[in-house]
C-alpha positions as CSV (number, residue, x, y, z in Angstrom):
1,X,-58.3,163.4,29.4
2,X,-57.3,166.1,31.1
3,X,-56.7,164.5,34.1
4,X,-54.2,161.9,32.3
5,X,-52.5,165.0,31.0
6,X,-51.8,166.6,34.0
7,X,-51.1,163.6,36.0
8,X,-48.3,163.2,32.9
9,X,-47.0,166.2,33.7
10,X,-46.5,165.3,37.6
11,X,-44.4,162.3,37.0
12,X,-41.9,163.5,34.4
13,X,-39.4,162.7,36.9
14,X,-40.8,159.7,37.6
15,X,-41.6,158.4,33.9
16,X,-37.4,159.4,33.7
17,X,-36.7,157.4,36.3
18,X,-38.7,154.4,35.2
19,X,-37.3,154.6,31.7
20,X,-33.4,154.5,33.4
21,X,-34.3,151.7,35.2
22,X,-35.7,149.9,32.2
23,X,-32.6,150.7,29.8
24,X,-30.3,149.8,33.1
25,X,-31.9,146.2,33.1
26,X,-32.2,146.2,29.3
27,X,-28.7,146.2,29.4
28,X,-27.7,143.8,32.4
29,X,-30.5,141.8,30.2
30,X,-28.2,141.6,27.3
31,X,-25.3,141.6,29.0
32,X,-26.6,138.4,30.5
33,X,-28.1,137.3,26.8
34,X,-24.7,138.0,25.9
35,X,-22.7,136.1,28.4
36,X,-25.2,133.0,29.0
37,X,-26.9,132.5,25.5
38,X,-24.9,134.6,22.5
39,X,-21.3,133.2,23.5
40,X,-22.2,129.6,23.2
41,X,-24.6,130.0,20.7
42,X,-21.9,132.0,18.3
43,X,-19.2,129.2,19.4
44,X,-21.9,126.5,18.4
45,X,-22.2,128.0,15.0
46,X,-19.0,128.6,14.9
47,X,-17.9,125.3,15.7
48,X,-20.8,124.4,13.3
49,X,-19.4,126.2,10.3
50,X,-16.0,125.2,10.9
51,X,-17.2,121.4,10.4
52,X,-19.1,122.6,7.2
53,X,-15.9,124.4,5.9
54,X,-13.9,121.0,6.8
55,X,-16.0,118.2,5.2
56,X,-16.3,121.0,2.4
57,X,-12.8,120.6,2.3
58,X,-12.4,116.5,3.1
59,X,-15.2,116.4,0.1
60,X,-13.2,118.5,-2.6
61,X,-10.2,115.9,-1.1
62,X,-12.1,112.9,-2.0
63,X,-13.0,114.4,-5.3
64,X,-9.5,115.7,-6.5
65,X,-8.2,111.6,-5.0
66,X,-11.3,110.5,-6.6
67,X,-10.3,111.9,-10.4
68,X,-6.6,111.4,-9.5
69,X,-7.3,107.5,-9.2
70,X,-9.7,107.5,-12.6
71,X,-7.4,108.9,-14.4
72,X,-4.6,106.4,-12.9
73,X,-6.6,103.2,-13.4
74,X,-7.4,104.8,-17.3
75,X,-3.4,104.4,-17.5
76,X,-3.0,101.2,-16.0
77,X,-6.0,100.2,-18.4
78,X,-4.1,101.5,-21.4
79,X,-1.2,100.0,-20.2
80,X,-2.7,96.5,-19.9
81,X,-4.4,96.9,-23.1
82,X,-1.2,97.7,-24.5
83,X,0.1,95.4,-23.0
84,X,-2.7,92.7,-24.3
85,X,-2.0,93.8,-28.1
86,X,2.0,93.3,-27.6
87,X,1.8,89.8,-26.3
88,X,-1.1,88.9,-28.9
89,X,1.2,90.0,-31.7
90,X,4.6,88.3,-30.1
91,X,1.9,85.0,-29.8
92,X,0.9,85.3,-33.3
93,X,4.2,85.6,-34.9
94,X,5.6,82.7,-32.6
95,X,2.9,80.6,-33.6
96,X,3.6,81.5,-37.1
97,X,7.3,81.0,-36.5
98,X,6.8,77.5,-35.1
99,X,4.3,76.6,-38.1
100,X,6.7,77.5,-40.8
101,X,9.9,75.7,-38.4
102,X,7.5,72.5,-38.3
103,X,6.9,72.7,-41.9
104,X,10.0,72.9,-42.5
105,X,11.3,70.0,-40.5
106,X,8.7,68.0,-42.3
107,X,9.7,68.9,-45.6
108,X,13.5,67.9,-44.4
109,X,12.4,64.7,-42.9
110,X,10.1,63.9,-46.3
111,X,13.4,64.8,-48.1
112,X,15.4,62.9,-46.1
113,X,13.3,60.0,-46.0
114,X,13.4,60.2,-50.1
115,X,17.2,60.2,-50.2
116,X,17.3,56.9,-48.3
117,X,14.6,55.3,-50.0
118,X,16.5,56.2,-53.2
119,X,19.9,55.3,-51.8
120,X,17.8,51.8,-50.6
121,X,16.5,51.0,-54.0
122,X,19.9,51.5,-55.7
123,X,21.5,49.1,-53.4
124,X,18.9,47.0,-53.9
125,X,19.0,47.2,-57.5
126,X,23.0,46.5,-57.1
127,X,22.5,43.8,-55.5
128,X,20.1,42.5,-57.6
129,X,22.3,43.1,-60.0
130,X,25.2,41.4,-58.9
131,X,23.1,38.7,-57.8
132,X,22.1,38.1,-61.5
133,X,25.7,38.5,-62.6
134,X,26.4,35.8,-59.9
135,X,23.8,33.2,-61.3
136,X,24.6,34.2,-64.6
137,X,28.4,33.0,-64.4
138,X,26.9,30.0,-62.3
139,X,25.1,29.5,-65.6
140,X,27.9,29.9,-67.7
141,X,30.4,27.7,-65.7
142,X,27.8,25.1,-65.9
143,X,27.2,25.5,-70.0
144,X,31.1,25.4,-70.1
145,X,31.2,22.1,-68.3
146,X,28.2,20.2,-70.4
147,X,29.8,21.8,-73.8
148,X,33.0,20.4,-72.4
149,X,31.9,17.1,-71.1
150,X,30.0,16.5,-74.5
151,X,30.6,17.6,-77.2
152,X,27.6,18.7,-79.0
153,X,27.1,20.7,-82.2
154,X,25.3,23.9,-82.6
155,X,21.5,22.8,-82.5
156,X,21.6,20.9,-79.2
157,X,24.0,24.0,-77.9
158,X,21.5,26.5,-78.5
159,X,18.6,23.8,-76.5
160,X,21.3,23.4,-73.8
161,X,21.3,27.1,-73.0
162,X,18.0,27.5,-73.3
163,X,17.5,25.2,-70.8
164,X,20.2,26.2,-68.5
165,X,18.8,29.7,-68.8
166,X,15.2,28.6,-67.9
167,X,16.6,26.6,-64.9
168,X,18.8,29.9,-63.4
169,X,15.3,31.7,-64.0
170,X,13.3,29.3,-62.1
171,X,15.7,29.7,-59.2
């Protein structure tokens, strides 16, 4: 042991030596780390991070576009829905509009239709009227002729206008 003490002691200057040459290529060593390996591997992170940050940032895009078109296609719905319940309640009331107009133009037509049948029957029953008026004075002209053309009394009278009558019935 001795011996590896004192051959310590002898090379002080040389173990002082050796350690300057070490730390001198230590640091041409990390200078070279530094240069060749540490600047592209901090701009590949860099560049890494910076894509993280950015679809970070095209993600929280997506979202914010994402809720903005929920919440427009929620309006639109409403809208339509709206929309829907206004024209079912303008179809409803036109349809009801268009029953009550047909009913009415029914009951006008059923009214109308009364009026001429009434306005037909009373013509009718003028006519019919006048006709019988007209066969009746027939009748009587003829009565006048046979009560002047014979000269009957009362009995035979009565049977001639019986008979007359029974022959304008007949007709």
């Amino acid at each position: 042991m001795e011996f590896l003490i004192l051959g310590a002691a002898d090379t002080i200057p040389t173990a002082i030596g050796s350690s300057l040459v070490q730390l001198v290529t230590f640091l041409v060593l990390l200078g070279a780390l530094s240069y060749f390996v540490w600047k592209p591997l901090k701009k590949v992170m860099d560049e890494r991070e910076n894509l993280i940050h950015s679809e970070i940032d095209d993600a929280e895009q997506r979202k914010a576009e994402a809720v903005r078109l929920k919440e427009e296609n929620e309006a639109v719905l409403k809208d339509t829905q709206a929309e829907i319940s206004s024209m079912m309640d303008n179809a409803k009331q036109q349809a009801k509009k268009e029953q009550e107009d047909i009913i009415h133009d029914a009951n006008t037509r059923a009214n109308q239709m009364m009026k001429d049948a009434k306005v037909d029957i009373e013509r009718e029953k003028e006519k019919a009227i006048r006709d019988i008026n007209s066969q009746v004075s027939e009748i009587s002209v003829l009565i006048a002729e046979k009560m002047i053309s014979k000269e009957i009394n009362q009995e035979d009278q009565k049977e001639l206008v019986s008979r007359y009558l029974q022959e304008a019935g007949d007709k």
